[in-house]
C-alpha positions as CSV (number, residue, x, y, z in Angstrom):
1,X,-33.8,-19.2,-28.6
2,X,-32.0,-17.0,-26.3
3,X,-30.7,-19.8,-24.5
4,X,-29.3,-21.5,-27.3
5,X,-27.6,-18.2,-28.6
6,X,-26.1,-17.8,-24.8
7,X,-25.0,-21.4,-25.2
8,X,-23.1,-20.6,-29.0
9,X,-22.1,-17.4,-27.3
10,X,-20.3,-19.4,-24.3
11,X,-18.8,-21.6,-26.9
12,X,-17.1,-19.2,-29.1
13,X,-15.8,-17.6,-25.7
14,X,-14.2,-21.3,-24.6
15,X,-12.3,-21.7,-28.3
16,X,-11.1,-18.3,-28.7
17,X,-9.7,-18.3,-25.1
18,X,-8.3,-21.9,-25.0
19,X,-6.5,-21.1,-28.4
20,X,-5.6,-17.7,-27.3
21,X,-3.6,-19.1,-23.7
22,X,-2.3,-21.7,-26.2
23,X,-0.8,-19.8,-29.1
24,X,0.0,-16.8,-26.4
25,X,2.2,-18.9,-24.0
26,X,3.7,-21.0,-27.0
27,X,4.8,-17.1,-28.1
28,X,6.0,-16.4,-24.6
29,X,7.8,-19.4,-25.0
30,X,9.5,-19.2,-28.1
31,X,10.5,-15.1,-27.4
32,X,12.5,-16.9,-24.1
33,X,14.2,-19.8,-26.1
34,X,14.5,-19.2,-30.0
35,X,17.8,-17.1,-30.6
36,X,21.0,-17.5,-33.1
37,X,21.7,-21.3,-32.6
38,X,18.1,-22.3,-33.6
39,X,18.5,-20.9,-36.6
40,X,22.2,-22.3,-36.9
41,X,21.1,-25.9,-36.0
42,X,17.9,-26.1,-38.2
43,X,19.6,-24.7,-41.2
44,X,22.5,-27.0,-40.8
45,X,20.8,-30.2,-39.4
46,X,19.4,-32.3,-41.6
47,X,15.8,-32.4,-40.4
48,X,13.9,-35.8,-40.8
49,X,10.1,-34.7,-41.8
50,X,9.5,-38.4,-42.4
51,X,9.5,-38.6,-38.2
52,X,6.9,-35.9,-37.9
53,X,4.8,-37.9,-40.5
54,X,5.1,-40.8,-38.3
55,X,4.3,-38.7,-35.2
56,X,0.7,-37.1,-37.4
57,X,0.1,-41.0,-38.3
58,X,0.4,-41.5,-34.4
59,X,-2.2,-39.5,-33.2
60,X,-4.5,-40.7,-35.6
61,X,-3.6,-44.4,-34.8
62,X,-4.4,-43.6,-31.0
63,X,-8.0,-41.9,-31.9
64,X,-8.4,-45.4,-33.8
65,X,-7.5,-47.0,-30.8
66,X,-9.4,-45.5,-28.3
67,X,-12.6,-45.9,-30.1
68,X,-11.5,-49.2,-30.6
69,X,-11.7,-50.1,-26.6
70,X,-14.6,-47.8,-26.7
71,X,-16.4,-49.9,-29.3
72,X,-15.2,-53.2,-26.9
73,X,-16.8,-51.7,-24.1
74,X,-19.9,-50.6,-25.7
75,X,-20.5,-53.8,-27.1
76,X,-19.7,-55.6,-24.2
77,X,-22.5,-53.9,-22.2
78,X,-25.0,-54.2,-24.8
79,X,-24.6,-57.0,-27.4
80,X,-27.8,-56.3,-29.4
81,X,-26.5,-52.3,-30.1
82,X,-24.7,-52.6,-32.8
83,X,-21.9,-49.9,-33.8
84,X,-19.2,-50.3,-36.2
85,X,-15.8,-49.1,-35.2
86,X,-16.2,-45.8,-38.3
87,X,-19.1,-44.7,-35.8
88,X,-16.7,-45.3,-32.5
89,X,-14.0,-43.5,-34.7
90,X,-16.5,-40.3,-35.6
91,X,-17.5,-40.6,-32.3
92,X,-13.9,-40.1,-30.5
93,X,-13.0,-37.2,-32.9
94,X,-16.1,-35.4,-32.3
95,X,-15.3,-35.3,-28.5
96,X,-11.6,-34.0,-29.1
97,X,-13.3,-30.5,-29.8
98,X,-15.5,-30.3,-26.6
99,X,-12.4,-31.7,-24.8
100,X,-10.3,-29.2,-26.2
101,X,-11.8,-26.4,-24.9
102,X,-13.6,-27.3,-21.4
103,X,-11.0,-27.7,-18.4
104,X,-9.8,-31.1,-17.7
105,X,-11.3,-32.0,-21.2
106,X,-14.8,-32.5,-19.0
107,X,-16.4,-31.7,-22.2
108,X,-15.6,-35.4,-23.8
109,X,-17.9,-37.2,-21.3
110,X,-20.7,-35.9,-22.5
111,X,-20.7,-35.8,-26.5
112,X,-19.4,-39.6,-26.3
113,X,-22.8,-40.5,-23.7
114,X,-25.0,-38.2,-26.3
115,X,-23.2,-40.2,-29.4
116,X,-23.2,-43.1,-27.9
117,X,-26.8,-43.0,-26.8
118,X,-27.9,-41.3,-30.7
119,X,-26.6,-44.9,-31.5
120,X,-28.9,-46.9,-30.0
121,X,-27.7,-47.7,-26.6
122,X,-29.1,-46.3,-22.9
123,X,-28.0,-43.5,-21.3
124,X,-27.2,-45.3,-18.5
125,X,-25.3,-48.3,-20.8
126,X,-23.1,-45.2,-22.5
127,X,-22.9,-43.0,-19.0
128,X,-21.1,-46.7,-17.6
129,X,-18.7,-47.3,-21.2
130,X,-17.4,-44.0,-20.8
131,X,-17.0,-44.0,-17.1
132,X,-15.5,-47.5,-17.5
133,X,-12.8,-45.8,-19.3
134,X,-11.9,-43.0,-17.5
135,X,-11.2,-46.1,-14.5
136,X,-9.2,-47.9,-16.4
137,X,-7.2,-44.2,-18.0
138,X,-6.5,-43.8,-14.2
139,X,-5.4,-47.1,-13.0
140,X,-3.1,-47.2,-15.8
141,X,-1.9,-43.4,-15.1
142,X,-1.7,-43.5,-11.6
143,X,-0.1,-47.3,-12.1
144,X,2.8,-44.7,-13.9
145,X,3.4,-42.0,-11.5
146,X,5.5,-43.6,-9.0
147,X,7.9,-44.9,-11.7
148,X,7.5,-41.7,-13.4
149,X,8.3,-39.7,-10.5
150,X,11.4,-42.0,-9.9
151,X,12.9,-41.2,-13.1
152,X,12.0,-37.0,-12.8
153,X,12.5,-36.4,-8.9
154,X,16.1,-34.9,-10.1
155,X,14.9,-33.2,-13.4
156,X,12.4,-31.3,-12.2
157,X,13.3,-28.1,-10.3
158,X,10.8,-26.0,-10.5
159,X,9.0,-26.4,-7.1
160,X,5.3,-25.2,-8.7
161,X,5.4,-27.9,-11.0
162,X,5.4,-30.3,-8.1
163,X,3.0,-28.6,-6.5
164,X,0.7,-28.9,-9.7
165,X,1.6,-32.5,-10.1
166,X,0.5,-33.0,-6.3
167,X,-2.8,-31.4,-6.7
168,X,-3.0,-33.2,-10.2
169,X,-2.5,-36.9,-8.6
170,X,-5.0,-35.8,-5.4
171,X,-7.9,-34.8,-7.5
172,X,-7.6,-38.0,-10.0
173,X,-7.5,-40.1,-6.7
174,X,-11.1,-38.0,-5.7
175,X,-12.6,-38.8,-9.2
176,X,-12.1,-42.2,-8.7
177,X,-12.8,-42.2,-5.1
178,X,-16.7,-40.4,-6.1
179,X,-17.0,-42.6,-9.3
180,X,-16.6,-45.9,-7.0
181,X,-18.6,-43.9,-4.2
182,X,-21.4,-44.0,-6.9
183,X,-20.9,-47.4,-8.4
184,X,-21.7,-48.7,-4.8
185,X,-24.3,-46.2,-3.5
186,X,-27.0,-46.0,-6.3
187,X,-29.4,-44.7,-4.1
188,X,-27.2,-41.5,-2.7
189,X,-26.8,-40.9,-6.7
190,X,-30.5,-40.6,-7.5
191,X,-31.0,-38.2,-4.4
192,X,-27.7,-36.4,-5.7
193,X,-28.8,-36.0,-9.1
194,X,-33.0,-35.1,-8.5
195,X,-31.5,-32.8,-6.3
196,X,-29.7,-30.4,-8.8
197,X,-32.5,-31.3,-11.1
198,X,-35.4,-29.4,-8.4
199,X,-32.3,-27.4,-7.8
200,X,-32.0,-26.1,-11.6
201,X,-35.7,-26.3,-12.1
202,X,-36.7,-23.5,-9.7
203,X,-34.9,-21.0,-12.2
204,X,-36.9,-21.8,-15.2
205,X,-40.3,-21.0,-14.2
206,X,-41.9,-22.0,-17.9
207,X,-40.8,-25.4,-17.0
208,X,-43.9,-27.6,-15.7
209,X,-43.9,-30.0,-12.9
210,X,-45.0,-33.0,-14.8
211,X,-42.2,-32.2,-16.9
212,X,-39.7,-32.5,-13.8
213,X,-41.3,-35.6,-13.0
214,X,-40.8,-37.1,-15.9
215,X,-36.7,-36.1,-15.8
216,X,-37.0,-37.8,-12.5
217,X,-38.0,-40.9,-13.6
218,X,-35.9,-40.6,-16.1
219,X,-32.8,-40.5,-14.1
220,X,-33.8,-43.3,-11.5
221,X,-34.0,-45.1,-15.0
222,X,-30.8,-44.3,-16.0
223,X,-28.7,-44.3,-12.8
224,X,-30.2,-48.2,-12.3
225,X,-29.1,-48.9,-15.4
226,X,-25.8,-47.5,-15.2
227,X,-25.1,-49.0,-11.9
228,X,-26.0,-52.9,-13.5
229,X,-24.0,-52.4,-16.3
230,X,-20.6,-51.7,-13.9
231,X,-22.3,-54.6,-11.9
232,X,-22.4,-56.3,-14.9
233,X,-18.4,-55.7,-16.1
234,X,-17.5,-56.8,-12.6
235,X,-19.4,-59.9,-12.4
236,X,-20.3,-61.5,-16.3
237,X,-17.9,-58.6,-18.5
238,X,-14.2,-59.5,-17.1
239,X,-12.8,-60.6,-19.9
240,X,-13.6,-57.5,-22.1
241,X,-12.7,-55.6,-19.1
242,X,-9.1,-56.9,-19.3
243,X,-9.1,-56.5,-23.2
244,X,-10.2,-53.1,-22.6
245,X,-7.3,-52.5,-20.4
246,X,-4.7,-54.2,-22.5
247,X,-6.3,-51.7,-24.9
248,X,-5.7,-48.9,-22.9
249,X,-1.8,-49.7,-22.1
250,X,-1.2,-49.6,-26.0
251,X,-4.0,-46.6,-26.4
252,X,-1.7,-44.4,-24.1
253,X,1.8,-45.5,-24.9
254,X,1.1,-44.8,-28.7
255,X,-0.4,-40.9,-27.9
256,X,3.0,-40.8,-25.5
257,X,5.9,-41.6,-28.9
258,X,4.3,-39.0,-30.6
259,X,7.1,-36.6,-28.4
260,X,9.8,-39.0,-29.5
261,X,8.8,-38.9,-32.9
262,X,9.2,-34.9,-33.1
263,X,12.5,-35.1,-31.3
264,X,14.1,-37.5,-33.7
265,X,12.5,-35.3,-36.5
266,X,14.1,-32.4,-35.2
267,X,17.3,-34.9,-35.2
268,X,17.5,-35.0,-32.0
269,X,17.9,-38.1,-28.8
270,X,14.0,-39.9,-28.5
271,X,14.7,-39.7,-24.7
272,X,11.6,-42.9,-25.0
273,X,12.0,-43.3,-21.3
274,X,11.9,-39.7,-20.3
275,X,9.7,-38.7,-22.5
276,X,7.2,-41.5,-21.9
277,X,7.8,-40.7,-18.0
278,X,7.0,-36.6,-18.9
279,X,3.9,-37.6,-20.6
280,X,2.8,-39.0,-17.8
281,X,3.0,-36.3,-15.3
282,X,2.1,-34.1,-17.8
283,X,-1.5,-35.4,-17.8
284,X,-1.9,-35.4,-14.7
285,X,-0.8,-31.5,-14.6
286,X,-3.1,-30.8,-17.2
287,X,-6.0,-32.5,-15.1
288,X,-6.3,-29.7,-12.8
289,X,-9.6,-27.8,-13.9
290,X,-8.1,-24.3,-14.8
291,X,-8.5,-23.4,-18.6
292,X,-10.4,-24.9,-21.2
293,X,-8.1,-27.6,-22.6
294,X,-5.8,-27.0,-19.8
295,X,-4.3,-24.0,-22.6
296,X,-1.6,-22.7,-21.3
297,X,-0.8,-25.1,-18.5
298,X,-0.3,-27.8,-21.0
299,X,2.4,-25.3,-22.9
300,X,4.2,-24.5,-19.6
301,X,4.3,-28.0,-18.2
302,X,5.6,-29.5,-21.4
303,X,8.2,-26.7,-20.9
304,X,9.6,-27.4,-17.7
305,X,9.1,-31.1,-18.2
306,X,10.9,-31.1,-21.4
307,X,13.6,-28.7,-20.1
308,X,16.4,-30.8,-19.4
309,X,16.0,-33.4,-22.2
310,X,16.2,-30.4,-24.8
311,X,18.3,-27.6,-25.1
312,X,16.6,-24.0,-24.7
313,X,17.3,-22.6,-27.8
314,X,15.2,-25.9,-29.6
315,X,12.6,-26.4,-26.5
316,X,10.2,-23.7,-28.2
317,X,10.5,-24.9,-31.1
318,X,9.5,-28.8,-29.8
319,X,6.3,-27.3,-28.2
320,X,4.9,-25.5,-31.0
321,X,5.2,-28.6,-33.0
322,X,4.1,-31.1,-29.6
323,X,1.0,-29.1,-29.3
324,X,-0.3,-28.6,-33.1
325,X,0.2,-32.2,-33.6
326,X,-2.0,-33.0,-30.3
327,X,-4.0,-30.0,-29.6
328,X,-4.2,-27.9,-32.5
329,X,-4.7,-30.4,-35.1
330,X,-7.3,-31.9,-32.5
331,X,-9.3,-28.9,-32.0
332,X,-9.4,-28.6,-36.4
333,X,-10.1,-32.3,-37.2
334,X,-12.4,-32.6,-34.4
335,X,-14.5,-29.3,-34.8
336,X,-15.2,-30.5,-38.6
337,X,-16.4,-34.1,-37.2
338,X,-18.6,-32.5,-34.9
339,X,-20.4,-29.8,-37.0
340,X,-21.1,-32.7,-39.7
341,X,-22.7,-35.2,-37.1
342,X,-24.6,-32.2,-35.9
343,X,-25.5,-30.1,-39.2
């Protein structure tokens, strides 16, 4: 009981400070850049709301889309689970909210495993979907950075940025390097994981031993069948493994118009190419574990990114609406989702 209250507790902490970073740098922001001409130009500019429907219609079409290539991925490792794409659907906008407020959005992982697994299939056939697409999310993103980098060496000037965008591209390049690591050592993975298990289990004396030796099995179990089901995408699974990365191209480059869309609302240049190009780096700044959600970072890095496409007295403007549209409204829609599957 006390545990569970201490988990609720740390919860509540995570959303108010993610939306409190968020809404405090956004503030920052806009003291910095609103002044006469924003009011000038938005009272005088005809300003397109139709654009920021489109850009609302966007975001949902790329939650579709992701459970989409979740649901191909699923069902490719386990044809006789069956989930309909309204379950993948639930399932993706239920992990918005833990992603929203753990750092790097580590918090998704492991709602869409527990979904997935509440659904009928293993822990270690869900454990290897989601993994699976966190692989393919970084061979496309780290397929972007060099071009990306190409087009922004001259924009960006701000010399911690690049920094951040360093540190962003070298831990992405570890993830992958320990999720491979693990795809090809099975055996290191058990030891790994019973480890922190005996580890954790020493400070909860109630706990019995047959009870850890039960979560042992249970993880040889799982990590044996996580590891044949990336066996089995490599060796019997390749075609849904390139749908699922087709997928992931049009999963990505729909979440990164939704910019473009709020710039021509605002009736200004879509900058597509630039902006596709700053959406790129910024996830990659916003995967360096600091805040939960990245809040904060996300706001300043869309700042300096956005910088020279916009002009100042518009550019806090452009982030307050950038981040309801794909933070905000995230955190909201998927909060609901997630206290209905688990009410």
């Amino acid at each position: 009981m006390k545990r569970s209250k201490k988990k609720k507790s740390k919860r509540k902490l995570s959303i108010a400070l993610s939306l409190v970073l968020s809404f405090a740098i956004i503030v920052i922001i806009l003291k910095f850049t609103i002044d006469k001409n924003t009011f000038t130009y938005l009272s005088q500019e005809k300003i397109q709301y139709e654009f920021f429907i489109s850009a609302v219609c966007l975001s949902i079409l790329y939650w579709v889309i992701w459970a989409l290539r979740l649901k191909i991925l699923s069902s490719a490792l386990d044809h006789n689970v069956k989930i309909s794409l309204w379950e993948h659907i639930k399932i993706i906008i239920a992990n918005l909210f833990m992603a929203g407020i753990t750092p790097s959005s580590a918090g998704g992982e492991p709602i869409r495993i527990h979904l997935l697994h509440k659904n009928g299939m293993s822990t270690g056939g869900a454990t290897a979907a989601v993994m699976t697409e966190r692989l393919l999310d970084a061979i496309f993103i780290l397929g972007c950075v060099p071009f990306a980098f190409f087009v922004y060496k001259d924009l960006i000037e701000v010399e911690a940025v690049k920094i951040g965008l360093y540190l962003g591209i070298s831990f992405f390049i570890a993830l992958i390097l320990i999720f491979v690591y693990a795809i090809k050592n099975p055996q290191k993975l058990k030891s790994f994981l019973i480890f922190i298990t005996k580890k954790i289990h020493r400070f909860i004396p109630t706990t019995k031993w047959k009870h850890e030796t039960h979560l042992i099995e249970k993880i040889t179990h799982e990590v044996d069948n996580f590891h044949q089901s990336m066996l089995f995408f490599k060796k019997e699974r390749k075609k849904e493994f390139m749908i699922g990365a087709i997928v992931t191209i049009l999963f990505w480059s729909t979440g990164f118009l939704v910019p473009s869309m709020l710039l021509m609302g605002m009736g200004l240049e879509p900058f597509l190419l630039e902006s596709y190009c700053a959406q790129v780096l910024l996830v990659i700044c916003i995967l360096i574990p600091t805040t939960p959600g990245s809040s904060g970072v996300a706001e300043a890095s869309t700042a300096v990114l956005y910088a020279p496409l916009i002009s100042q007295s518009l550019l806090g403007v452009f982030i307050l609406l950038f981040r309801f549209i794909t933070y905000h409204l995230n955190l909201l829609v998927g909060g609901l989702f997630l206290y209905k599957i688990f009410k």
